[in-house]
C-alpha positions as CSV (number, residue, x, y, z in Angstrom):
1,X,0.0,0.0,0.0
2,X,1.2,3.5,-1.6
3,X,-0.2,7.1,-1.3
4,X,-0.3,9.1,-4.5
5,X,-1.3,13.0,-4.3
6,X,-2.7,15.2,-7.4
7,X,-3.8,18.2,-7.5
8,X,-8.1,17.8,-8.3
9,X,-7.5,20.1,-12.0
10,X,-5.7,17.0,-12.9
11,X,-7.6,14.5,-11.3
12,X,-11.0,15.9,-12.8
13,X,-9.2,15.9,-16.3
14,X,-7.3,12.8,-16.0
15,X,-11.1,11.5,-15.8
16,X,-12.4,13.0,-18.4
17,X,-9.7,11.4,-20.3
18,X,-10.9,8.2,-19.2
19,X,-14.5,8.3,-20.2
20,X,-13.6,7.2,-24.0
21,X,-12.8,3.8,-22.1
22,X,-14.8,4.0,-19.0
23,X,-18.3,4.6,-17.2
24,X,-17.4,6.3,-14.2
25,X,-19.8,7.3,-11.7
26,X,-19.4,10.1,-8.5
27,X,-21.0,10.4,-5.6
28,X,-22.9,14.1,-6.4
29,X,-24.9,15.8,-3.4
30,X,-27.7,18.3,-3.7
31,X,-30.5,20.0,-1.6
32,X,-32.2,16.6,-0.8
33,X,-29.5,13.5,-0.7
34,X,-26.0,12.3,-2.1
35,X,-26.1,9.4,-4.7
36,X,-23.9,8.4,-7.5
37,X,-24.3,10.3,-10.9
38,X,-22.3,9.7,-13.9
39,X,-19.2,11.6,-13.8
40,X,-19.1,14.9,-15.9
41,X,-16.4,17.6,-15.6
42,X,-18.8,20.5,-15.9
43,X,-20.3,19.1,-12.8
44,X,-17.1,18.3,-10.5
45,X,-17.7,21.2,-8.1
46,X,-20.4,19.1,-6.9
47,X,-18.7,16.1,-6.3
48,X,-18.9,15.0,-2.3
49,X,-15.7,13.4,-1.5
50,X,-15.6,12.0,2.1
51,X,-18.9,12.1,3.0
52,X,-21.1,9.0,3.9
53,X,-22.9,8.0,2.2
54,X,-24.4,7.8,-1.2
55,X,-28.2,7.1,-1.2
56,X,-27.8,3.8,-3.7
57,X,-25.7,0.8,-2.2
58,X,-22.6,-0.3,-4.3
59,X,-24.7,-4.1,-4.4
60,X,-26.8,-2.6,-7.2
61,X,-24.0,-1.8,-9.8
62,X,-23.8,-5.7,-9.5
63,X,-26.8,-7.0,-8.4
64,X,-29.8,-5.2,-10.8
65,X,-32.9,-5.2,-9.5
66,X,-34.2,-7.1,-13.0
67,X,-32.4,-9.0,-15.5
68,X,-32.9,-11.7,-17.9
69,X,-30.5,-14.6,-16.9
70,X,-30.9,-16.9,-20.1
71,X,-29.4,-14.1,-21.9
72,X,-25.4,-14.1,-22.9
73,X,-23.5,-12.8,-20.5
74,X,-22.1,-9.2,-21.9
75,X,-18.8,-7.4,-21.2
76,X,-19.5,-4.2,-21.4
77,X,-17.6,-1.2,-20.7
78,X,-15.1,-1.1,-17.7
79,X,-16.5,1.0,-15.3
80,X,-15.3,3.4,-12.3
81,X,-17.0,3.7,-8.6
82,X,-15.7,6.5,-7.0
83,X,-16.7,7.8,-3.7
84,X,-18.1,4.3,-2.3
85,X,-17.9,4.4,1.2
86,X,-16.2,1.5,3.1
87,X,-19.4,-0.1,4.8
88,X,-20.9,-0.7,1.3
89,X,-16.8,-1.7,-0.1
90,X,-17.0,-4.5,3.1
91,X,-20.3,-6.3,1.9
92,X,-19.2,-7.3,-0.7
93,X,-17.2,-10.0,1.3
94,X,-20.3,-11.4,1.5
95,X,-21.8,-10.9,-1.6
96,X,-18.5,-12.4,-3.4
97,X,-18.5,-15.4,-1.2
98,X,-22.4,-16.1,-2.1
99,X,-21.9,-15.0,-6.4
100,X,-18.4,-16.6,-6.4
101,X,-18.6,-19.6,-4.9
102,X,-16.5,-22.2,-7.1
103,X,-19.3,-24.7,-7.5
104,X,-22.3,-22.3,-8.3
105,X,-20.5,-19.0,-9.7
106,X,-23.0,-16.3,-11.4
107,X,-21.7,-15.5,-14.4
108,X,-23.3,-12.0,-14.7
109,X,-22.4,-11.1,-11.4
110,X,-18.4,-12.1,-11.6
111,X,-18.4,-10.6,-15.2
112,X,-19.6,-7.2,-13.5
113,X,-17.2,-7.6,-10.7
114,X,-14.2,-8.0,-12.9
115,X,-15.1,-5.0,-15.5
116,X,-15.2,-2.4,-12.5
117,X,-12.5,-0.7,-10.5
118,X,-13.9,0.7,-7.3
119,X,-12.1,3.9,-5.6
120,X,-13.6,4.0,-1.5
121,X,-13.4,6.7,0.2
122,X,-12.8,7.6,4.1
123,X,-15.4,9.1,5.9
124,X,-14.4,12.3,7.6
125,X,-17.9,12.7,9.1
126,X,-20.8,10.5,10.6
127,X,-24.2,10.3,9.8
128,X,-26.6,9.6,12.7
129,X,-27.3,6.1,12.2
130,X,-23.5,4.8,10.9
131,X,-22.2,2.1,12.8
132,X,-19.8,0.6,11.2
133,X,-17.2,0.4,14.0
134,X,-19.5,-1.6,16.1
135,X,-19.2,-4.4,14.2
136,X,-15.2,-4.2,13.2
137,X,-15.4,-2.1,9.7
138,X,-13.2,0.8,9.3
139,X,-14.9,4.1,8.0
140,X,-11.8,4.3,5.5
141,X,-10.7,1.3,3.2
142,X,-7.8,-1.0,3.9
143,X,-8.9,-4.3,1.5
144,X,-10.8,-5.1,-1.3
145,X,-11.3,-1.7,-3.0
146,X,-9.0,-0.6,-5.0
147,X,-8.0,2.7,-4.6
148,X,-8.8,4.7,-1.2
149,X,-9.2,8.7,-1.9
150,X,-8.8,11.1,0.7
151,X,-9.6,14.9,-0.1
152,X,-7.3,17.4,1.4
153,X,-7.6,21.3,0.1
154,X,-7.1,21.6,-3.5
155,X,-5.9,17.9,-4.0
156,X,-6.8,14.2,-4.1
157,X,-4.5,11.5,-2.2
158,X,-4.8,8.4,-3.6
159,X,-4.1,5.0,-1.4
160,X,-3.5,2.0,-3.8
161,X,-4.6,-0.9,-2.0
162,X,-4.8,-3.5,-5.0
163,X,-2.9,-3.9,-8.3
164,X,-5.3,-3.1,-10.3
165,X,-5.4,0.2,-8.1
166,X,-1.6,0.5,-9.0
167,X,-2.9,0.0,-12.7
168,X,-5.2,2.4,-12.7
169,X,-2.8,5.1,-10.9
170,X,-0.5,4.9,-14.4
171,X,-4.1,6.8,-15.8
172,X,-2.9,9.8,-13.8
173,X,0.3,10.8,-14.5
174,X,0.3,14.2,-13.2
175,X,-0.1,12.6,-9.4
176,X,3.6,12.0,-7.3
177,X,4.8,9.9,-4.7
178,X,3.5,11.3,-0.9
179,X,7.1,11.8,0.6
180,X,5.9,14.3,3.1
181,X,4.9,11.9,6.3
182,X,2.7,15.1,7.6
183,X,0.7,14.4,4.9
184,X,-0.2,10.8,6.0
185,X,-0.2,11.0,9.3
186,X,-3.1,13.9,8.6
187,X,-5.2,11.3,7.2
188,X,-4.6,8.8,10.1
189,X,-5.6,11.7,12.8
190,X,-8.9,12.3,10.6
191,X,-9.4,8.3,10.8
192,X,-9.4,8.2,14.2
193,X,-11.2,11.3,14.8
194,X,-14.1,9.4,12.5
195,X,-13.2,6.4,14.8
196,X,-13.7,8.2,18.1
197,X,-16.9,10.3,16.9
198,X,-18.6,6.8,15.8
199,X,-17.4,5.1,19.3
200,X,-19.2,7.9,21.0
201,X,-22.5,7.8,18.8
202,X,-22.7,4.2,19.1
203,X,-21.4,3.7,23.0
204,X,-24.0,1.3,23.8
205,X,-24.4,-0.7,21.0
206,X,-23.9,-4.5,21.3
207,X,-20.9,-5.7,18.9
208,X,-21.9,-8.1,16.2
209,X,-21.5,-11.4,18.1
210,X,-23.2,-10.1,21.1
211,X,-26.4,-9.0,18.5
212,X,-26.8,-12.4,17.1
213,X,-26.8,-13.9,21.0
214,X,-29.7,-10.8,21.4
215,X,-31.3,-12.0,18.4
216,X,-31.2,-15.8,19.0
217,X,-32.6,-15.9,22.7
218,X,-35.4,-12.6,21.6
219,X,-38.7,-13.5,22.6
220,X,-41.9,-13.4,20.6
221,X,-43.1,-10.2,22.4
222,X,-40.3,-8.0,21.4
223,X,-40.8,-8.9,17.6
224,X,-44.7,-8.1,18.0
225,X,-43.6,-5.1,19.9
226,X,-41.3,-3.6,16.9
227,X,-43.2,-4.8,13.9
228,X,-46.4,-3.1,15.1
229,X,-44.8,-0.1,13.1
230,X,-43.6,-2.7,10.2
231,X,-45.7,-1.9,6.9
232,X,-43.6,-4.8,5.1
233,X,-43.1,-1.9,2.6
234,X,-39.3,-4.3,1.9
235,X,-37.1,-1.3,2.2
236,X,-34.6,-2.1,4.9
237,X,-33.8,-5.4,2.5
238,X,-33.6,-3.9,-0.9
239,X,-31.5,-0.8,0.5
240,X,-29.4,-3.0,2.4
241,X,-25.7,-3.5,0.7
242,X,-25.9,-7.7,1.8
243,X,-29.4,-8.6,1.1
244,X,-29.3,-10.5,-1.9
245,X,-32.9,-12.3,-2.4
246,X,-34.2,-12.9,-5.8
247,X,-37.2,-14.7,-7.8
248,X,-36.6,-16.1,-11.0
249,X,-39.7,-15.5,-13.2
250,X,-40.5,-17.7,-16.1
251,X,-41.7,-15.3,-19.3
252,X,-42.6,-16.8,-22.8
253,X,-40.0,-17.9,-25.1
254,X,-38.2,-19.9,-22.1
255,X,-36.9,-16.8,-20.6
256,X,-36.0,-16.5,-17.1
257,X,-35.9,-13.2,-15.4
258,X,-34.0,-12.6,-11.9
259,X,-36.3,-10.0,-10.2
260,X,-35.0,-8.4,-6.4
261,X,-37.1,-10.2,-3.8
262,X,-37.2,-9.4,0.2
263,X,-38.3,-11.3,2.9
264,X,-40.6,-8.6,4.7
265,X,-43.1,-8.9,1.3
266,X,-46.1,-10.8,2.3
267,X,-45.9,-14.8,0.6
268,X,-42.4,-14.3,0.8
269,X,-42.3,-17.9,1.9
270,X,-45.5,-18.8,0.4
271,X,-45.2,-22.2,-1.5
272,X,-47.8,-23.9,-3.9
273,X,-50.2,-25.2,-1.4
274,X,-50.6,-22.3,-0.7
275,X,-48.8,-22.9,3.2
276,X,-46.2,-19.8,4.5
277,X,-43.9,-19.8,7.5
278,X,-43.8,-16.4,7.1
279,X,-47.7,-15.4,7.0
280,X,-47.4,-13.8,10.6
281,X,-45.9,-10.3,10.1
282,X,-44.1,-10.4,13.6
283,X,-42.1,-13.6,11.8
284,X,-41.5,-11.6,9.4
285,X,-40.1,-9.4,11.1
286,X,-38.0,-11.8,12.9
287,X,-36.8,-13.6,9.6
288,X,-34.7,-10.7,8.7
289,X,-32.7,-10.2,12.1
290,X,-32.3,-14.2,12.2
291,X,-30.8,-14.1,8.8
292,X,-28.4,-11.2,9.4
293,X,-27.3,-11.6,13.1
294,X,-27.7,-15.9,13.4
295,X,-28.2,-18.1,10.2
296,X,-25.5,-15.9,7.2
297,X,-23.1,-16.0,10.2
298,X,-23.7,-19.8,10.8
299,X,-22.8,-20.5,6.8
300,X,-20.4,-17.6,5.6
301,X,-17.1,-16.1,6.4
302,X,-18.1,-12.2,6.4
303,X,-20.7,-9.9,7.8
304,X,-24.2,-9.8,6.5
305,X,-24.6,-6.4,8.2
306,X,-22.0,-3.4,8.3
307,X,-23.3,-0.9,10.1
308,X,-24.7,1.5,7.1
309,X,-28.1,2.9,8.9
310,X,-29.5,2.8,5.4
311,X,-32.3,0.0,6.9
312,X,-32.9,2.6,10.0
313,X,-33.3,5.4,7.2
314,X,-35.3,4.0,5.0
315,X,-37.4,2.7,7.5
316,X,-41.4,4.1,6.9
317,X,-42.3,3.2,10.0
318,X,-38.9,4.7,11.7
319,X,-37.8,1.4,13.0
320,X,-34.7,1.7,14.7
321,X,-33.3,-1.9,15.0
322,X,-30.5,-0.6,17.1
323,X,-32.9,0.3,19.8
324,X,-33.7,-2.8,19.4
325,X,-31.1,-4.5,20.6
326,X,-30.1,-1.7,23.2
327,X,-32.9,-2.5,25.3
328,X,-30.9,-5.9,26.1
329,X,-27.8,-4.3,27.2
């Protein structure tokens, strides 16, 4: 791992240069949220660097909402992700070990993985429902992005992380080596300055392990108690960055289309005899927390929740499942 510094003139223009050979897409705030937008230079001074976090979750530049899976499985054009902040870079552990898996690999899914080059960002702010920290994830990359970007003043430093990050950096040949330590070390002291106002937001929240304990030994009353709000509207699964339910649809002409699906629709579970575990809403409710905190732990390697808030945001009832838990601590 390097750092790279560049002045943003040159950064902004070394990606315009790319766009003959890339899609590259930046984080762009306005009066009512921050998302990803396709990057233009005329619109640069709107760019958010360093601030959590963009509306969409990175799953859905590789996991669309609808697509036909009997189709041939296109290239298309390598793409950039800039901006994406580190919860959203860390679920995609998970969603690698469940699309990559050696015996059952989705083709679409590792094709898309392959064309695109993501550049994460640290958080130098919190929002008020982040809590990453709480369950071990950084709010700055150290793995599996590429590229880490860190805005300071009038220029962008640049951590490689991977080689194709050290690829990539040969695309900006006006950025130079970070010699100056000062320089580094101020990124470390806005780190931990993230670090310590996330610790502080989030002092009495149960670490990841502890939550699943919480979730396992939960009685019925306080699931009837929280999804009394619940409108099974789905949001908290399809904003989520690990939630990865489908339904394959048959069409005419022996297509097959893989359509987003979420556990907190009613007949979620429904089978052709018309029986559903899930019929309850309160179970429901329950399923979700089970599958994050008890049964994706049980089976993979990585976390199948990092601490984004986007579940606690979207939330139409204003569910807050970290109150959730805090009333067992």
């Amino acid at each position: 791992m390097y750092y790279l510094s560049i002045k943003k003139e040159d950064w902004h223009r070394s990606l315009e240069k790319l766009l003959s050979s890339h899609d590259i897409f930046v984080p762009v705030k306005d009066e009512l949220s921050l998302d990803y937008e396709p990057f233009r230079l005329n619109q640069a001074d709107k760019i958010a660097y360093n601030v959590p976090k963009p509306a969409t979750p990175l799953k859905n530049f590789f996991l669309p909402v609808r697509e036909n899976v009997t189709g041939a499985v296109k290239n298309g054009r390598p793409r950039i992700i800039i901006g994406v902040p580190n919860c959203d870079v860390t679920a995609l552990r998970l969603l690698d070990e469940i699309y990559l898996d050696e015996a059952f690999t989705d083709p679409f899914y590792s094709q898309r993985r392959k064309n695109t080059l993501i550049i994460s960002s640290d958080c130098h702010s919190v929002n008020e429902h982040c809590h990453c920290t709480s369950y071990g994830v950084n709010p700055w990359p150290e793995e599996i992005a590429d590229m880490g970007l860190i805005s300071v003043g009038d220029c962008i430093v640049l951590r490689i992380i991977t080689s194709r990050g050290a690829e990539l950096a040969k695309e900006f040949p006006a950025a130079d080596p970070v010699d100056d330590p000062s320089r580094i070390r101020l990124a470390e002291e806005r780190q931990k300055e993230t670090e310590a106002a996330l610790a502080g937001q989030n002092k009495n929240l149960p670490d990841y392990r502890t939550t699943g304990e919480i979730v396992l030994k939960a009685g019925r009353e306080i699931w009837q108690k929280y999804a009394s709000k619940c409108v099974s509207c789905g949001a908290c699964t399809t904003i989520c960055p690990t939630c990865s339910c489908f339904i394959l649809i048959d069409r005419p002409g022996f297509e097959k289309i893989k359509h987003t699906d979420a556990c907190q629709y009613p007949g979620f579970e429904r089978v052709a005899g018309g029986e559903d575990a899930l019929f309850e809403l309160d179970q429901r409710f329950r399923n979700r927390y089970m599958c994050k905190y008890v049964w994706r732990p049980q089976k993979f390697n990585a976390l199948a929740c990092t601490g984004c808030g986007r579940c606690i945001e979207a939330c139409l009832g204003k569910i807050n499942k970290n109150e959730l838990f805090m009333e067992f601590v």
